[in-house]
N, C-alpha and C positions, 0 to 999 in steps of 0.2 A: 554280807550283812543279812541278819534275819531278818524274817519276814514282821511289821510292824502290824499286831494289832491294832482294828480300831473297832473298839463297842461304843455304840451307838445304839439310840431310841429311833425308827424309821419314821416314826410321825412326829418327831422334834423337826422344827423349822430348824433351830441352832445345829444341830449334827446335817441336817441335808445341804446348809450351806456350807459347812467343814468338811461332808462328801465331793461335793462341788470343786472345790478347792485343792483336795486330795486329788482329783481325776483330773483337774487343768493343769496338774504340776505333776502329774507321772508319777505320782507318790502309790506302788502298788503295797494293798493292804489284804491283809485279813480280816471282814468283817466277823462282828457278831453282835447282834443282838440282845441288850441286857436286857430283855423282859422276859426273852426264851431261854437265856442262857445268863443268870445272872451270876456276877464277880464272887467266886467262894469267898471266906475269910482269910485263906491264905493270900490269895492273889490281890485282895485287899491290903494287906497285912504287908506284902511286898512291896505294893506299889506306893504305899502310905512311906515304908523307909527311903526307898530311892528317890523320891519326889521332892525330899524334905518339906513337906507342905504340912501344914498344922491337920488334923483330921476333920475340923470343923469345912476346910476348901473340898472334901470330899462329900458333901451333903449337898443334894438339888434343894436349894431353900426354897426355890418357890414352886417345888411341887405341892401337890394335891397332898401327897400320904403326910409329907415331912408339915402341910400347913394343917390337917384334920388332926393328927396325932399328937401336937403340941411337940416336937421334936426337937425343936430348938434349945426349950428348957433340958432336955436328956444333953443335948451339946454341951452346956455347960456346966454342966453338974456328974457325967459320966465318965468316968476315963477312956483309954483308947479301946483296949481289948473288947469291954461292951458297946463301943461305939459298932467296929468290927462288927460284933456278932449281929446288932443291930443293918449294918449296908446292906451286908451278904444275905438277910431275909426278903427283899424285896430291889432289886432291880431301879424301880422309880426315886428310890430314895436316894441313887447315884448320882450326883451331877453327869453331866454328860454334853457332849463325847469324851473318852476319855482311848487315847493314844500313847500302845506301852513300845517303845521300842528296845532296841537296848540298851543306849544312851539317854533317854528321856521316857519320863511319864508327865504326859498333858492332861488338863481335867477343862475341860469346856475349851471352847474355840477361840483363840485370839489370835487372827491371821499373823501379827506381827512375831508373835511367839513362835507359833509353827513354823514358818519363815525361818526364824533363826536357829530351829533343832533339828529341822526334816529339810532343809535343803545344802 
């Protein structure tokens, strides 16, 4: 099995308890950091197909950029491609954590979830 990214915010409470969790369960990952290392548009763009998840589960709503920027309105009114280009600019706008492995792409923490992809 490849090795399972997880990008993660190190000062999100929400990713240190999905850290947490990952290392009680022998889940070994490949960190990275999306504020230093943020998701290109491709990798977006991939994980957006495999996921089947609408693009709008791809957005930290209640971040800071996504709540100053009025972003919400671009969700609705934008298609994917500019959504895309819109993620891949800022790191924060991610929801997070987000866990690619081969078989699965997770976007925020739902122990029950994880549970049933990663073990």
């Amino acid at each position: 099995m490849s090795k399972i990214l997880f990008v993660h915010y190190p000062k999100c409470g929400t990713c240190q308890k999905a850290a947490k969790w990952l290392r009680e369960n022998d889940i070994e990952v490949e960190s990275r950091n999306i504020v230093e290392n943020n998701p290109t548009k491709e990798e977006l763009s991939d994980w957006l197909k495999r996921s089947g998840l609408p693009i709008k589960k791809f957005f930290n709503t209640s971040g800071r950029v996504y709540k100053e920027n009025n972003i919400k309105d671009l969700v609705q009114t934008s298609d994917d491609d500019s959504l895309l280009t819109l993620l891949a600019t800022d790191g924060m706008l991610v929801k997070r954590p987000v866990v690619v492995s081969e078989n699965n792409i997770l976007i925020g923490f739902n122990e029950e979830e994880w549970t049933k992809a990663l073990k």
